[in-house]
N, C-alpha and C positions, 0 to 999 in steps of 0.2 A: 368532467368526471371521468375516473379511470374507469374504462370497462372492455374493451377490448385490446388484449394481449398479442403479441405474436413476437416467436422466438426464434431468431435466422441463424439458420446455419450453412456450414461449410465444411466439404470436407476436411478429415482430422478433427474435429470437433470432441473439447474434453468432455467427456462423462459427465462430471460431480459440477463443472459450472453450468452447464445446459438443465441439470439436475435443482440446481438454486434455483433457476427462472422457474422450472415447474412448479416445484415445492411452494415455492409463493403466490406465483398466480396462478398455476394449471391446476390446481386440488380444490372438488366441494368439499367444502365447509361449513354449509350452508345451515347443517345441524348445529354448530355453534354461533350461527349470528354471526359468522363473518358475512363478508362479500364473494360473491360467486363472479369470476371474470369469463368473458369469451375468449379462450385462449387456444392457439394454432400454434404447431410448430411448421417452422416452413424451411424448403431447402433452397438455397441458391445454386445448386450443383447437381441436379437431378435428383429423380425422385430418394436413389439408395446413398447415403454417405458412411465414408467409414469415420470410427472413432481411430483416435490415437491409442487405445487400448484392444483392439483386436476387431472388436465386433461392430455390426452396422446398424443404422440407424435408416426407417423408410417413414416416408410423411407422403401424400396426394396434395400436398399444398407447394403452390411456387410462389413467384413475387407478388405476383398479383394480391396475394392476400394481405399484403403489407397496405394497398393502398386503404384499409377500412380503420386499421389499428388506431388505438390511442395510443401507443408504447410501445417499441419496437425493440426485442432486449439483443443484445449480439454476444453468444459467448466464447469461450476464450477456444484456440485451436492451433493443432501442430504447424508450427515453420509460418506462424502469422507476422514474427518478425520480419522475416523474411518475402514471403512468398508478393504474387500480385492479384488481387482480389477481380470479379467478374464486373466490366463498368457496367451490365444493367442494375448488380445489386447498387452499386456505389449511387446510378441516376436515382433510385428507389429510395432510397437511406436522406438524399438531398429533398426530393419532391416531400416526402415525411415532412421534414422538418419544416421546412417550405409553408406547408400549410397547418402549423400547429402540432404535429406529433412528438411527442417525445422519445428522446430514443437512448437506451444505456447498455452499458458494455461492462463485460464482467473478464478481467484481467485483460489477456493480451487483445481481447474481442476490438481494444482502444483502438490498435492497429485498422480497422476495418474504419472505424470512426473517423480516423486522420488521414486516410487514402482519400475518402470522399470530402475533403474537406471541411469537415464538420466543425475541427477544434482548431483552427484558423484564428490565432489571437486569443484562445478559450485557455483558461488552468484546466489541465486535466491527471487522473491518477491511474498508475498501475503499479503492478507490481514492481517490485524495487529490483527486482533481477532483468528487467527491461527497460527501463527507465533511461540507461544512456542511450542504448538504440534506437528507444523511441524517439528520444530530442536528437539525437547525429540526424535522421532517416525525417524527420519531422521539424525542422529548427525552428518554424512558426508555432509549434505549440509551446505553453508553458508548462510543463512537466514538474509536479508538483512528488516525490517521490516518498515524500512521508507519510503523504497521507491515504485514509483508507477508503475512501470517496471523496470525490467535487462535483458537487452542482451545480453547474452552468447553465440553469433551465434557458432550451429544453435537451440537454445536453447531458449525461448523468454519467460519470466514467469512475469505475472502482478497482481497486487494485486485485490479488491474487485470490483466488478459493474463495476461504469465508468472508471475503472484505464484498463478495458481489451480495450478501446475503445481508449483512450491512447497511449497503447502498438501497435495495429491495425495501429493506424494512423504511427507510427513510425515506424512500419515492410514496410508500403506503401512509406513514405517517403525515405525510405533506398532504397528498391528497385525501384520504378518511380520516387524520385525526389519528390522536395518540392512542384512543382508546381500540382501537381497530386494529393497530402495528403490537399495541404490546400482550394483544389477545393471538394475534397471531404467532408473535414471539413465544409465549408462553405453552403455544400449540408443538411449535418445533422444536422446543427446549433449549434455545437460545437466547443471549441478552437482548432486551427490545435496543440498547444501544451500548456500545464500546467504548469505552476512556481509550483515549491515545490514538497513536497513529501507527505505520508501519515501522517507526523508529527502534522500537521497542525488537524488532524480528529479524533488522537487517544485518548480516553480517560482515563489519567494517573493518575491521582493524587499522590503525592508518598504515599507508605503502611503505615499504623500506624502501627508504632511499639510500645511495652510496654513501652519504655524512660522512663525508674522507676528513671532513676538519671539525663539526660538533660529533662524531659518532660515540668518543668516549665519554663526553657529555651525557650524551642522550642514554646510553648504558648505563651510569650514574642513576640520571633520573628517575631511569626504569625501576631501579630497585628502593629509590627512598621518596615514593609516592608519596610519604607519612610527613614530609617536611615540607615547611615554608620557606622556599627561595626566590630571590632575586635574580630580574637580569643581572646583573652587577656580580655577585657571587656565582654565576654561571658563566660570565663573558671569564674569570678569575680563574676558574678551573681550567678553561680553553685555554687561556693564558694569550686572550685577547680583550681588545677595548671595547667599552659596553656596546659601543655602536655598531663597531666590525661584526661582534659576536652576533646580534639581532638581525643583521644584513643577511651573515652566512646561515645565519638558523633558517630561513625562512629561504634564504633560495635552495637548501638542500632538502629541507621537510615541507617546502609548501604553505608554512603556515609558522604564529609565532610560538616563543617557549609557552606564554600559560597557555595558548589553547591546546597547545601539542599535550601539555603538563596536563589539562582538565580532561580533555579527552581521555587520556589512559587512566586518570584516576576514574572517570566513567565507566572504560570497561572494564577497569579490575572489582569495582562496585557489583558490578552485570555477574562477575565471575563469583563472588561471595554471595549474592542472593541467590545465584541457581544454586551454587554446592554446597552452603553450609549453612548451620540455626544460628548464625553470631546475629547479634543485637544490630540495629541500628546504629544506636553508638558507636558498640566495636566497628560496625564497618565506615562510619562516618569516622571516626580515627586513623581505623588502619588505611583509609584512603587517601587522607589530607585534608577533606570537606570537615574535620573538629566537632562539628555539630550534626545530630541528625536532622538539625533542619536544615542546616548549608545542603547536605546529602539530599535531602529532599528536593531544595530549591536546584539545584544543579542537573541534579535527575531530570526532573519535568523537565529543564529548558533543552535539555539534549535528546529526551528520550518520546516527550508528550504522555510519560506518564508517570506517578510516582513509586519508589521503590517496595514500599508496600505491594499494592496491584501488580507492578514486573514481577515480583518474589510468587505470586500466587497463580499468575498464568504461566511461570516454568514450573512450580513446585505443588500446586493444588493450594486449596481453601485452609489446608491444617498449615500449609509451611508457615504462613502468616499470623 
């Protein structure tokens, strides 16, 4: 049973994710029939740390208080890409787990997680804006970038901001039951859980490549999203043979004409649901997807969620 908490830190430590740890375990609630946890904040860097936002943070608790925890949470902290973490937290973080403790990490917190070897073979998630550093800096993990938790019990690693609050609600839900996560949820005025993944937030575009021999092709493309083409009629434009054409597409853009083709009608999709009231239809037209249910089906498998729900977490409850 979850019942003793403790939330380590470091200095740089962000505000708002060390702030999710509390908000879910460190607040009585007792008045409403939640659960009341035994929660500590502890430092690994002495007693004073600073935040990445100015101000300091003082706690009387050190490692030692790690060894009683059921859930050890690590949030997210400046230059954690980078920097080298302290080996007693790291021996601290091992022996935890060692003996049953679970331990989870909120955005770049992963980093502190993958020093100690924690996620050794393990899927784990962070934010999407760390996500290649983590896997160059880490290559034994498997770096899951879309999504907004993995549970690896006892293992629990969630992406950026609101995705630790997420992973929280989901640690509670697993151990009290749903009734107990979505009382709490409904306490913080957030969803007891979230459609989709990080897909939905990440900003991609694909890279320009040189395209010395499909470039005028791919400028073509760009603008008549609305049609249905063939390799064949695209090797014809190039004024090469089907096969050359598909050879040089892919060594210059990495990838082939439809995905290249699907992908931008995805995000021209992305671009009409944030900025305009056009139907479904209309944008399942003007994209190429012909139906709003292609548009739908295509959506989820690129985005993890559908274009309904994307249109209402950029635009609110009325865009929709």
């Amino acid at each position: 049973m979850l019942k003793n908490v403790a939330a380590v830190l470091l200095d740089g430590v962000h505000p708002f994710e060390l702030g999710v740890v509390c908000e879910v375990f460190g607040m009585d609630r007792s008045d409403d029939g939640l659960p009341v946890y035994d929660f500590a904040v502890v430092s690994a860097e002495g007693p004073g740390l600073a935040t990445h936002c100015g101000f300091t943070v003082s706690t009387p608790h050190g490692l030692e208080r790690l060894e009683e925890a059921d859930l050890i949470a690590v949030p997210a902290g400046e230059a954690f890409t980078a920097r080298e973490f302290p080996p007693e937290l790291l021996a601290a973080l091992r022996r935890a787990v060692d003996r049953g403790t679970r331990v989870l990490s909120v955005c770049s917190g992963v980093f502190v997680l993958a020093a100690a070897g924690l996620l050794d073979g393990r899927r784990c998630a962070v934010h999407w804006h760390h996500a290649e550093q983590l896997a160059r800096r880490y290559p034994r993990l498997m770096v899951e970038p879309d999504m907004l938790y993995v549970d690896e019990d006892p293992v629990i690693t969630s992406a950026g901001t609101a995705a630790g609050i997420d992973a929280c609600l989901h640690l509670v839900r697993k151990e009290q039951g749903p009734e107990v996560a979505n009382k709490l949820a409904r306490r913080m005025v957030v969803p007891p859980h979230r459609d989709g993944g990080q897909a939905q937030f990440i900003e991609r575009p694909l890279p320009k490549a040189p395209a010395d021999t499909v470039g005028e092709v791919l400028a073509w493309m760009e603008t008549h999203l609305d049609r249905e083409v063939t390799v064949e009629q695209l090797a014809a434009r190039a004024h090469m043979a089907p096969r050359t054409f598909a050879r040089r597409f892919r060594q210059e853009t990495g990838t082939t004409p439809y995905r290249w083709l699907l992908r931008q009608r995805v995000l021209l999709a992305q671009e009409l649901l944030e900025g305009t009231d056009e139907t479904m239809d209309a944008i399942a037209w003007r994209t190429g997807f012909g139906t709003a249910a292609a548009l739908r089906h295509q959506f989820l498998r690129a985005l993890g969620t559908t274009p309904n729900a994307y249109r209402r977490a950029f635009r609110g409850p009325q865009a929709a």
